[in-house]
TORKOL-4160 file (C-alpha; in steps of 0.2 Angstrom, whole numbers, padded with zeros to 4 digits, m for minus):
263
<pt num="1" X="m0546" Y="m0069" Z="0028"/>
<pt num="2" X="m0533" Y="m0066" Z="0015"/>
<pt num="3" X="m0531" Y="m0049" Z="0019"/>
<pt num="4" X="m0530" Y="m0052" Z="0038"/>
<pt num="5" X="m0514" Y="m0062" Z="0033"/>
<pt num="6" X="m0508" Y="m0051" Z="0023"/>
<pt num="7" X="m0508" Y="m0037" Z="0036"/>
<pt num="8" X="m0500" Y="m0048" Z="0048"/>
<pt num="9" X="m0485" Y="m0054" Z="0038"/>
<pt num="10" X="m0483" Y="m0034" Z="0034"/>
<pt num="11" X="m0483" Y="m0032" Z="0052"/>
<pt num="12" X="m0471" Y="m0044" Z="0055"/>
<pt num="13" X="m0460" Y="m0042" Z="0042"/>
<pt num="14" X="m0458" Y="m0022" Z="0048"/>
<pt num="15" X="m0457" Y="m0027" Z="0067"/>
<pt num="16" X="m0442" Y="m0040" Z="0062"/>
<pt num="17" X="m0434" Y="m0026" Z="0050"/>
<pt num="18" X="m0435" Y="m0015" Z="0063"/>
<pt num="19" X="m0430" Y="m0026" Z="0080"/>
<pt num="20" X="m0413" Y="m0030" Z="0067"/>
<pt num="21" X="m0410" Y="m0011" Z="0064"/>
<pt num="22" X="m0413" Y="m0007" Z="0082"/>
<pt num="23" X="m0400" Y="m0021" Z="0085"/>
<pt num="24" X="m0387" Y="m0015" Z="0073"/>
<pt num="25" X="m0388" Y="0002" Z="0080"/>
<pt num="26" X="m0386" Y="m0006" Z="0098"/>
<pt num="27" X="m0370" Y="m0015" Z="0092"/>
<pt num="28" X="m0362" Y="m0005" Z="0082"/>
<pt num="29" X="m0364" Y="0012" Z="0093"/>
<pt num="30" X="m0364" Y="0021" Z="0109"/>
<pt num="31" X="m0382" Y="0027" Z="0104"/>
<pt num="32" X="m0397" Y="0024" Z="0119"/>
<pt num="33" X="m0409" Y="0010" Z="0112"/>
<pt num="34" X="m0425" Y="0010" Z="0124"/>
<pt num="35" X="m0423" Y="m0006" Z="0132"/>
<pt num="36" X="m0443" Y="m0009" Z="0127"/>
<pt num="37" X="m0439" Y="m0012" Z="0110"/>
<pt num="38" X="m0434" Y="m0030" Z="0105"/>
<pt num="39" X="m0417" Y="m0032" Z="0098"/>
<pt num="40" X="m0413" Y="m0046" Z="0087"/>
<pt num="41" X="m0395" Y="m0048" Z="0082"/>
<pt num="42" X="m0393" Y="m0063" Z="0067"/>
<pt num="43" X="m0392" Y="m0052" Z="0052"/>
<pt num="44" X="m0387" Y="m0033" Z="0059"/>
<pt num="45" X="m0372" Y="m0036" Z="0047"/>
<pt num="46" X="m0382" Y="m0033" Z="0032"/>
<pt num="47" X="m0385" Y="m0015" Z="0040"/>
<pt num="48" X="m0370" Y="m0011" Z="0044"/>
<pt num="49" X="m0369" Y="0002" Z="0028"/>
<pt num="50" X="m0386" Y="0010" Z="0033"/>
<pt num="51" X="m0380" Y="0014" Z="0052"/>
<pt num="52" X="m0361" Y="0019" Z="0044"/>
<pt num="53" X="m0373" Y="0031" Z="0035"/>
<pt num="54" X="m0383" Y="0036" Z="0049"/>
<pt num="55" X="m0366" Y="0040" Z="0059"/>
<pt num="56" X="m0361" Y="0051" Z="0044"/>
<pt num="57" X="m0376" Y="0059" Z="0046"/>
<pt num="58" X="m0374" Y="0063" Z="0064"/>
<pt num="59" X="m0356" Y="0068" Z="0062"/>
<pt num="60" X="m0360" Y="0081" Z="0049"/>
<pt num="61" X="m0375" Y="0090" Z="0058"/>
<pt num="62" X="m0357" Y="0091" Z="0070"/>
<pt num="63" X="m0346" Y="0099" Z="0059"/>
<pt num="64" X="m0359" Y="0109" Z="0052"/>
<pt num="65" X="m0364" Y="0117" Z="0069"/>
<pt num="66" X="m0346" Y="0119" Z="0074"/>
<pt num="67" X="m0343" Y="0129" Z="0056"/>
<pt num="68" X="m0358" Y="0141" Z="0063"/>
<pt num="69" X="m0348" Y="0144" Z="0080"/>
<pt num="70" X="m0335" Y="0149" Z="0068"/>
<pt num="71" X="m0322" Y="0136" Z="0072"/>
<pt num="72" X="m0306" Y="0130" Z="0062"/>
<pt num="73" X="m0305" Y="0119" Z="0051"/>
<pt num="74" X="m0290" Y="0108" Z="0059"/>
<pt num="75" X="m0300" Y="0110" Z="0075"/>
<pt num="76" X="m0316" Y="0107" Z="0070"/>
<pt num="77" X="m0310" Y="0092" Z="0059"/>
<pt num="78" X="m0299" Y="0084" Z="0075"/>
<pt num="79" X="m0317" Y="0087" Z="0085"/>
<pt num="80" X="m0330" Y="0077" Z="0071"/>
<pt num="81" X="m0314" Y="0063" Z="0072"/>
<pt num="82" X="m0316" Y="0063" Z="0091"/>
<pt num="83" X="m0336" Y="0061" Z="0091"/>
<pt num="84" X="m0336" Y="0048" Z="0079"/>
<pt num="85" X="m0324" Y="0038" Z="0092"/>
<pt num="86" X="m0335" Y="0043" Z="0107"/>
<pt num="87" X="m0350" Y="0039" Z="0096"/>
<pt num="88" X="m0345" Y="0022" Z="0092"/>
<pt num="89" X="m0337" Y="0018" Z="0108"/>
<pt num="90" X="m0319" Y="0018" Z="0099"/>
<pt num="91" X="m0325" Y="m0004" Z="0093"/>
<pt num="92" X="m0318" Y="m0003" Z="0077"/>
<pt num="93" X="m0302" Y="0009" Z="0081"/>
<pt num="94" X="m0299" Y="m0003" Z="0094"/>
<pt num="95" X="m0299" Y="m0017" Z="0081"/>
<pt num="96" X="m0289" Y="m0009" Z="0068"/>
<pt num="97" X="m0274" Y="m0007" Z="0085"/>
<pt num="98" X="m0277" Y="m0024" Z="0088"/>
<pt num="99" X="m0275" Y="m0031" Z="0070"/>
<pt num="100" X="m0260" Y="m0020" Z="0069"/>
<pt num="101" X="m0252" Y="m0027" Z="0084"/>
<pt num="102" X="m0257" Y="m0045" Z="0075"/>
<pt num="103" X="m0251" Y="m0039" Z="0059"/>
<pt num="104" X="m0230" Y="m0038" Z="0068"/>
<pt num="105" X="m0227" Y="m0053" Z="0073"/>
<pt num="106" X="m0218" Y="m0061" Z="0060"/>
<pt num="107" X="m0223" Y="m0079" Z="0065"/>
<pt num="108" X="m0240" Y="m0080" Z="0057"/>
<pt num="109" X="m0246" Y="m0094" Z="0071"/>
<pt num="110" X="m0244" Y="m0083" Z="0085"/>
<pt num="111" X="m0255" Y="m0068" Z="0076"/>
<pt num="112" X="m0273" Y="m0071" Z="0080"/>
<pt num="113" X="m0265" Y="m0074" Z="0098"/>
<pt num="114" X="m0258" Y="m0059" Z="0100"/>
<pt num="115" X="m0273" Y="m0048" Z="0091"/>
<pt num="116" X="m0284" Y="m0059" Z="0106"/>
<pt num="117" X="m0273" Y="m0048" Z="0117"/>
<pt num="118" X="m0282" Y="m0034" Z="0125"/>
<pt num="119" X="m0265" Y="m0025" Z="0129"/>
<pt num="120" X="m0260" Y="m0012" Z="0116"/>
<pt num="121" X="m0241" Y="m0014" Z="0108"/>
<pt num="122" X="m0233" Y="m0001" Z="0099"/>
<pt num="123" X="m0239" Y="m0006" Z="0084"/>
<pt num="124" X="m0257" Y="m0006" Z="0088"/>
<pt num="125" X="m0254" Y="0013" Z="0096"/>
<pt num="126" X="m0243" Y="0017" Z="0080"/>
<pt num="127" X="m0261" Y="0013" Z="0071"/>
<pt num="128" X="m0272" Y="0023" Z="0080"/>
<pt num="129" X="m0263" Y="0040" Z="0079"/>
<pt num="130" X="m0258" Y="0035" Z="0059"/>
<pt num="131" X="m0277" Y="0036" Z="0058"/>
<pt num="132" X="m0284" Y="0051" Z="0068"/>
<pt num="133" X="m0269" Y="0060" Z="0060"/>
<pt num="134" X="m0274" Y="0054" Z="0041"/>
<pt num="135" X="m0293" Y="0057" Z="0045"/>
<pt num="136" X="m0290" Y="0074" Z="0054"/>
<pt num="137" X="m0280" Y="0082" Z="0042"/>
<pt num="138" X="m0290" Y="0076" Z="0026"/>
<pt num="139" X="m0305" Y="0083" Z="0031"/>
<pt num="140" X="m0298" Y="0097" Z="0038"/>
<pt num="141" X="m0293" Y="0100" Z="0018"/>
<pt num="142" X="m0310" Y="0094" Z="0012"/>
<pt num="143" X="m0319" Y="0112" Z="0010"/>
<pt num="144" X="m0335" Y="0108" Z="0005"/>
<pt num="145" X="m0350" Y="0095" Z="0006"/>
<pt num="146" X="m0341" Y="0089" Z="0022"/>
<pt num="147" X="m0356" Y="0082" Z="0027"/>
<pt num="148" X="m0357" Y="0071" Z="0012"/>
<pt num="149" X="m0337" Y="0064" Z="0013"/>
<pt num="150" X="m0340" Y="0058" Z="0029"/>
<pt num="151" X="m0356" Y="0048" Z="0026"/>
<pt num="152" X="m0347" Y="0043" Z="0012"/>
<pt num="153" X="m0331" Y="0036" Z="0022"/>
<pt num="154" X="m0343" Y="0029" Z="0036"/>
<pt num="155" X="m0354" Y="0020" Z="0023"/>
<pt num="156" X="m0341" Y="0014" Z="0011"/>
<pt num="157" X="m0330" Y="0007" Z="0027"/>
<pt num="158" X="m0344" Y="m0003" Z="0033"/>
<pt num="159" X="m0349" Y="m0009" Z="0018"/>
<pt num="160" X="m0333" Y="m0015" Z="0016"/>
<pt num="161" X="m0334" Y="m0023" Z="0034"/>
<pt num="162" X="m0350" Y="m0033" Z="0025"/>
<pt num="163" X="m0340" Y="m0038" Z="0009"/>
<pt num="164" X="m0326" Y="m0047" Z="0022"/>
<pt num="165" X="m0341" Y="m0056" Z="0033"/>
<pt num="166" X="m0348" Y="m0062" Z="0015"/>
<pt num="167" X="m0332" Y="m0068" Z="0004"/>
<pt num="168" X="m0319" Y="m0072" Z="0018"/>
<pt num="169" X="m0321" Y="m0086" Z="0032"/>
<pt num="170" X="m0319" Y="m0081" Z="0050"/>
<pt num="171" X="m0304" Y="m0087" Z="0059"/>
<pt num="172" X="m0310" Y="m0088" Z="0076"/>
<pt num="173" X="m0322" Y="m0098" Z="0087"/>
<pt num="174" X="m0329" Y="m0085" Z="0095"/>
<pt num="175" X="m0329" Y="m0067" Z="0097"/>
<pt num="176" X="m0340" Y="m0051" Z="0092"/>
<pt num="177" X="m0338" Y="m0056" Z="0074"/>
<pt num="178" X="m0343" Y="m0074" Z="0077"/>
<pt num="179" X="m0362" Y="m0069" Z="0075"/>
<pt num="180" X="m0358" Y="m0061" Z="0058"/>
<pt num="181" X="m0351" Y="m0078" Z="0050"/>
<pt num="182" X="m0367" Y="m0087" Z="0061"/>
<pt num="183" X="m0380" Y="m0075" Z="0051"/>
<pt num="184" X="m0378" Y="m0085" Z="0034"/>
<pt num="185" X="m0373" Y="m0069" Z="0026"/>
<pt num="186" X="m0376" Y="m0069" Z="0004"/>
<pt num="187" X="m0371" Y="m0058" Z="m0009"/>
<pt num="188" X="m0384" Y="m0052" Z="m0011"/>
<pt num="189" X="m0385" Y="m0044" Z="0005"/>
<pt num="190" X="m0370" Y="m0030" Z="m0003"/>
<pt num="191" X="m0384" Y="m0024" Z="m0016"/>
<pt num="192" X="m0395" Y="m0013" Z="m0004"/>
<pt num="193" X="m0381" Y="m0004" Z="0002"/>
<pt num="194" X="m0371" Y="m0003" Z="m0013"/>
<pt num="195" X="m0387" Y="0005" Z="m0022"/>
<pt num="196" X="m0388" Y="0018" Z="m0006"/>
<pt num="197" X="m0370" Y="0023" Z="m0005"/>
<pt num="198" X="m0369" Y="0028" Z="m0026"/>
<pt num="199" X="m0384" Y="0038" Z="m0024"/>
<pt num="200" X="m0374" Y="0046" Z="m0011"/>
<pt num="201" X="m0363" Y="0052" Z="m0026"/>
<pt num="202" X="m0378" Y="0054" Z="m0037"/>
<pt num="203" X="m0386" Y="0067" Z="m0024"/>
<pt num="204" X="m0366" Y="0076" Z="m0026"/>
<pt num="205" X="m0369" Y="0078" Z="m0043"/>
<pt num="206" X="m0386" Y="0083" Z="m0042"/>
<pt num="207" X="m0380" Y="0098" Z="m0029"/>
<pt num="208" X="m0366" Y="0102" Z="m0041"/>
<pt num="209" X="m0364" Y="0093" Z="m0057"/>
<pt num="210" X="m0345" Y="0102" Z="m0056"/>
<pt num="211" X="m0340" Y="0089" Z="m0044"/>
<pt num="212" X="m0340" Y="0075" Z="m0056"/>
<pt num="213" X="m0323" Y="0069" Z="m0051"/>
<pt num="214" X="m0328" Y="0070" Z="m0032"/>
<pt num="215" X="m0344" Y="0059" Z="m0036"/>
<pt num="216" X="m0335" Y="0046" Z="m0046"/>
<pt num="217" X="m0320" Y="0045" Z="m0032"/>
<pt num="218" X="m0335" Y="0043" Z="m0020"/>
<pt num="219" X="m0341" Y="0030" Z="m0027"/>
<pt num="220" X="m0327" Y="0020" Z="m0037"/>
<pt num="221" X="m0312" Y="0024" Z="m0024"/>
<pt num="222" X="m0324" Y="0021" Z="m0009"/>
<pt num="223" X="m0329" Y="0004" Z="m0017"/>
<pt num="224" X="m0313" Y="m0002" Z="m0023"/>
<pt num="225" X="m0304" Y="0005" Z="m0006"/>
<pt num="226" X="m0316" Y="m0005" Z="0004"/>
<pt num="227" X="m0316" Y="m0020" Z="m0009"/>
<pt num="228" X="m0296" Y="m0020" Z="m0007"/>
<pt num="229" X="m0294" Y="m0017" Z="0012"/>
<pt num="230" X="m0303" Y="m0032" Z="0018"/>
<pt num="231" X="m0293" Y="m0042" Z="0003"/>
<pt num="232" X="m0276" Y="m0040" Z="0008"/>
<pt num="233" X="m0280" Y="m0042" Z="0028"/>
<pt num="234" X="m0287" Y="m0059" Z="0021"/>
<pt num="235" X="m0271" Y="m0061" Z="0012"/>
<pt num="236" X="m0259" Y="m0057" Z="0028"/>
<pt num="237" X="m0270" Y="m0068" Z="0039"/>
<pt num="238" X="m0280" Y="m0082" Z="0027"/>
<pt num="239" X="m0295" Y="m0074" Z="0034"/>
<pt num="240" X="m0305" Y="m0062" Z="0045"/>
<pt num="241" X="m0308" Y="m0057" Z="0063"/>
<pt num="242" X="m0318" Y="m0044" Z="0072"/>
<pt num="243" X="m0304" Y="m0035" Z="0076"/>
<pt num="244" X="m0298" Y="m0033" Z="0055"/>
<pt num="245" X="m0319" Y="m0029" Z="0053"/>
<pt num="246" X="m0316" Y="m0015" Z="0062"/>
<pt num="247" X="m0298" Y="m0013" Z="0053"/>
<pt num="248" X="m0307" Y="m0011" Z="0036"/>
<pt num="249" X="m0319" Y="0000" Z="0043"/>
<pt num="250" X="m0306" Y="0013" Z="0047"/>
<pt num="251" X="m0293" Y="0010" Z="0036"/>
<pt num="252" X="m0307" Y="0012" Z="0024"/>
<pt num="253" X="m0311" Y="0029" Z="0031"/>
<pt num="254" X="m0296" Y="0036" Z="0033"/>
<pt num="255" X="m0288" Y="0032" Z="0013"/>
<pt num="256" X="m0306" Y="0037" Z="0006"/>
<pt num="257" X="m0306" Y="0052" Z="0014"/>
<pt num="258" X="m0285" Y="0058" Z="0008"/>
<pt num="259" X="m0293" Y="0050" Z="m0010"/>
<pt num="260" X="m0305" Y="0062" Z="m0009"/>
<pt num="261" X="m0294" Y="0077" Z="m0003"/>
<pt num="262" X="m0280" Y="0073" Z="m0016"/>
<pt num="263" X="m0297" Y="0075" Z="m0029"/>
C-alpha cells in the first residue's frame, strides 16, 4: 500500500513539473503547446532559466544550419537575432522599449504611466534598435561555440528576470508580471538554474580548456550582468514591472554577449 503511494506521488510530482514547464514554455514563447496538455502557470518563473536555455538551443541549431548554407556572418547573426524576436513573440523587447520610454520622463510619478502606454516614444524605438544593433554585431564577432554564447545570453538574462521577481517588489496591480510576484517565489528557486548555467561554462572548458577566459566571462559576467541590470532598473523605479523583466532579459543579452566579444 506504501508503494502504491509512493507511485502516485511520483506521478504526481512529474505531471505538476511538467504541466508548469509546458506553461512556461507557453508564456514565455511563440512555441505550439498541444492544447491537451494541462498548463499550470503559479511558479513558471522559476523556469524561466531552463526555457532561456532551451531558446538558446533552438537558436543555435539556426546559426548552425545557416553557417552550412554558407551565409555571412553579419547576416547570418542579424537573422538568429530576428528568430529569437519571432520565437519569443518580440514580449521582452517589447518591455525593454516600454521601460525605456518609462525611464524619460523626468518626473518619477508619471513613469509606470507612461511604460502602461502601448504606444512606442522615441525612447522606446531608440532601445530597440540600440539592442538588435549590439546583439547583431557582437555575435557577428563571436567566431566560435556560437551555439553556446547564445544559450548563455538567453539563460543568464532570464535568470536575471528571476533574481528581480525574487529580491524586488512589483510596482503594479496587475499585469503579465503580476502572476510572478503571486507565485511566492524564494531564493532558493535561483539555485537550479544557477547550477545549469555554470555547467554551461564547465561544458566550454571541457570542449576547449583554452577558452578559460570565455568560461569564466560566461559565468561571472553573465551573472553579475543579470545580477546588476535588474539592480539599477530597481534603483531608477523603487521596484519592478513586467515590462523591465523583459528589460533585464535583453539588456542582459545584449551586454553579455559585447562581454564576451571583447574577451
Amino acid at each position: 500500500m506504501s508503494n502504491r503511494r509512493w507511485v502516485k506521488g511520483v506521478g504526481r510530482f512529474w505531471h505538476q513539473q511538467t504541466s508548469t514547464l509546458a506553461a512556461a514554455i507557453a508564456f514565455y514563447t511563440c512555441l505550439p503547446v498541444p492544447t491537451s496538455w494541462t498548463l499550470a502557470f503559479p511558479g513558471i518563473a522559476r523556469l524561466a532559466p531552463l526555457v532561456g536555455l532551451m531558446i538558446g538551443g533552438i537558436l543555435g541549431l539556426l546559426d548552425a544550419g545557416l553557417h552550412l548554407l554558407g551565409m555571412p556572418a553579419f547576416t547570418k547573426s542579424a537573422l538568429v537575432v530576428v528568430a529569437g524576436i519571432a520565437l519569443t513573440g518580440g514580449l521582452h523587447l517589447d518591455g525593454a522599449m516600454d521601460t525605456a520610454d518609462g525611464l524619460a520622463v523626468p518626473d518619477p510619478q508619471r513613469r509606470l504611466e507612461v511604460m502602461s502606454d502601448s504606444v512606442t516614444g522615441a525612447f522606446g524605438a531608440m532601445a530597440a534598435i540600440a539592442l538588435l544593433l549590439l546583439k547583431t554585431s557582437a555575435l557577428a564577432d563571436i567566431e566560435s561555440h556560437r551555439w553556446l554564447a547564445l544559450m548563455a545570453a538567453a539563460g543568464w538574462g532570464r535568470w536575471g528576470q528571476l533574481v528581480a521577481i525574487i529580491c524586488y517588489p512589483y510596482l503594479k496591480p496587475t499585469g503579465k508580471g503580476a502572476i510572478h510576484k503571486e507565485s511566492n517565489h524564494s531564493a532558493y528557486d535561483l539555485v537550479p538554474g544557477f547550477l545549469a548555467l555554470l555547467g554551461l561554462s564547465g561544458f566550454l572548458l571541457i570542449l576547449d580548456d583554452r577558452n578559460w577566459l570565455i568560461a569564466a566571462g560566461m559565468a561571472f559576467g553573465g551573472s553579475a550582468i543579470a545580477v546588476l541590470t535588474g539592480a539599477w532598473f530597481n534603483h531608477k523605479l523603487g521596484g519592478h514591472t513586467g515590462d523591465t523583466y523583459g528589460a533585464v532579459v535583453e539588456w542582459t543579452e545584449a551586454l553579455l554577449l559585447c562581454l564576451l566579444t571583447g574577451l
